[in-house]
C-alpha positions in Angstrom: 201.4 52.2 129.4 199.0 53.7 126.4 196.0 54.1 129.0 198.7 55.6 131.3 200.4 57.9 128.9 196.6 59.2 128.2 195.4 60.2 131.6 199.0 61.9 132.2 197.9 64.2 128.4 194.9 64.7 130.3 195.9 65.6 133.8 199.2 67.4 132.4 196.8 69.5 130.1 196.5 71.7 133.8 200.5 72.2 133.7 200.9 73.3 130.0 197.5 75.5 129.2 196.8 78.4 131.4 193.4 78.4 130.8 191.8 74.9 130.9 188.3 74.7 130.3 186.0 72.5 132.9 183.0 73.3 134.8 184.9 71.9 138.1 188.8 72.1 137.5 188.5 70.0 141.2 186.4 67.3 140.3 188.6 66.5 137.1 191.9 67.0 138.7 190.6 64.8 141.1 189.1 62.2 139.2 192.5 62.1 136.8 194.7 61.5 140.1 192.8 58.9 141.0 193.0 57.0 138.1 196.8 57.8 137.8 197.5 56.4 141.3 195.3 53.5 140.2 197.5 52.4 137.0 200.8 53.2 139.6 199.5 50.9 142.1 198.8 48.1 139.3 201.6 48.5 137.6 204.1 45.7 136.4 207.9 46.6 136.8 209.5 47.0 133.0 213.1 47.7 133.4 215.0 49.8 130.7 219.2 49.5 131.4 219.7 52.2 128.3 221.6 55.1 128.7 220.3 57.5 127.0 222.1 60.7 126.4 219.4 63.5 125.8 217.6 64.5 129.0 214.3 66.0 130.2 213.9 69.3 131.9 211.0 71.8 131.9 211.0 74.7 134.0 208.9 74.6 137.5 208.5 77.9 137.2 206.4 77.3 133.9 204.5 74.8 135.1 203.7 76.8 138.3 202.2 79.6 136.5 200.1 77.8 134.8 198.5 75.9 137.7 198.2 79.4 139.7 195.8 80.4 137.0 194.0 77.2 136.9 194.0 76.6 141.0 193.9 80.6 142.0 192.5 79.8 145.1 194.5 77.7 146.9 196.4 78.0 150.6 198.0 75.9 152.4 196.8 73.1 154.6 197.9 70.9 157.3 200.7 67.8 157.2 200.9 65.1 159.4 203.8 63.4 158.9 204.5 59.7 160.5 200.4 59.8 161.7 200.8 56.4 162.1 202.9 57.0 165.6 199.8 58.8 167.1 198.7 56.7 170.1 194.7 57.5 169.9 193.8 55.7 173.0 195.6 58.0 175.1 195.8 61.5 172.3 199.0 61.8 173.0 201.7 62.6 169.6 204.8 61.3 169.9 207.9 63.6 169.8 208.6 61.9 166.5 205.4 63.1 164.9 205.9 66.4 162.7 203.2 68.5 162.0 203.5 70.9 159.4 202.0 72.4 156.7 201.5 71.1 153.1 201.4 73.5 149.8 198.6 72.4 147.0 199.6 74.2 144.2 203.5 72.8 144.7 201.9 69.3 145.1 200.4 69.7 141.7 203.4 71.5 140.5 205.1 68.5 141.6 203.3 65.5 140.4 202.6 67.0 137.2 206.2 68.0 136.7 207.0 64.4 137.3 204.2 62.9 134.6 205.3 65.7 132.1 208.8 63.7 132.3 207.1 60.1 132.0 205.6 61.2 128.9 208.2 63.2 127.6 210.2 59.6 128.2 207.7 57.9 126.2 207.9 60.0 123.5 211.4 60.1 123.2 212.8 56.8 124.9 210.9 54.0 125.5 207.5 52.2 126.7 210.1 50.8 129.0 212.0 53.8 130.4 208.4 55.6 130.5 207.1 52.7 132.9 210.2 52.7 135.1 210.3 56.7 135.0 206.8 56.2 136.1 207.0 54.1 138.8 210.4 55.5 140.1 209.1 59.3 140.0 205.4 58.1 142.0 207.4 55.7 144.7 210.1 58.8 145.1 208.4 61.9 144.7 205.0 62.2 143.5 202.8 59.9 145.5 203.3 61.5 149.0 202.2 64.7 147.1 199.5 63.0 145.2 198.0 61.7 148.7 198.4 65.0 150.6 196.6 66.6 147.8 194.0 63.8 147.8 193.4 64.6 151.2 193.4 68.3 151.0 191.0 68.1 147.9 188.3 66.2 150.3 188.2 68.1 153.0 188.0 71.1 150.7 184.4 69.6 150.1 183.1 69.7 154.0 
């Protein structure tokens, strides 16, 4: 959870400063995600069954502002949502498919919302309740965000 806790200070840094320094914000963003999505994927379940009676919350508000001045340039970009029911033989979408369209500065918003909490639990709870946090928030929330920004990132490059 230390090597996790470190790429989320790094990767975070983007939610809390409103000026971080790189020579491609991208490129790091990018590179961080994929590391974080690496440590969820490989992650072994700790459970942590204490309740605990302080709780976390941080503004999204804050956390937007500060990755509108880091990611200025962002719009929005296409969803595909159930892709997998596209029948490519034929190019025909199923009436279950929804197309819509995805938001990249609430998708980092979101995801680093979520790791501000994990750490936050670290610091405050438990290597346990951290891990679970972790792996609850990224199965729930964060990873649908994390891939549609992936994706979106990418094709940002062609």
């Amino acid at each position: 959870m230390e090597e996790t806790i470190k790429l989320i200070e790094k990767v975070t840094e983007f939610a809390i400063n409103p000026d971080v320094k790189s020579e491609n914000k991208i490129k790091d963003l990018k590179q961080l995600l994929v590391s974080i999505y690496a440590k969820f994927l490989t992650i072994e379940k700790l459970d942590d069954d204490t309740n605990y009676k302080e709780s976390y919350s941080l503004s999204y508000g804050e956390v937007k502002e500060n990755v509108l001045k880091n990611f200025p340039d962002h719009g929005y970009y296409n969803l595909v949502f159930d892709s997998h029911k596209i029948i490519y033989k034929e190019c025909k979408i199923k009436p279950e498919v929804d197309v819509d369209l995805g938001d990249p500065i609430d998708d980092i918003c979101d995801i680093l919302k979520d790791l501000l909490e994990v750490k936050w639990r670290y610091e405050n709870y438990s290597k346990e309740n951290a891990n679970w946090s972790f792996m609850f928030l990224m199965k729930n929330h964060s990873e649908e965000h994390l891939v549609n920004l992936l994706k979106y990132l990418k094709d940002l490059e062609e």
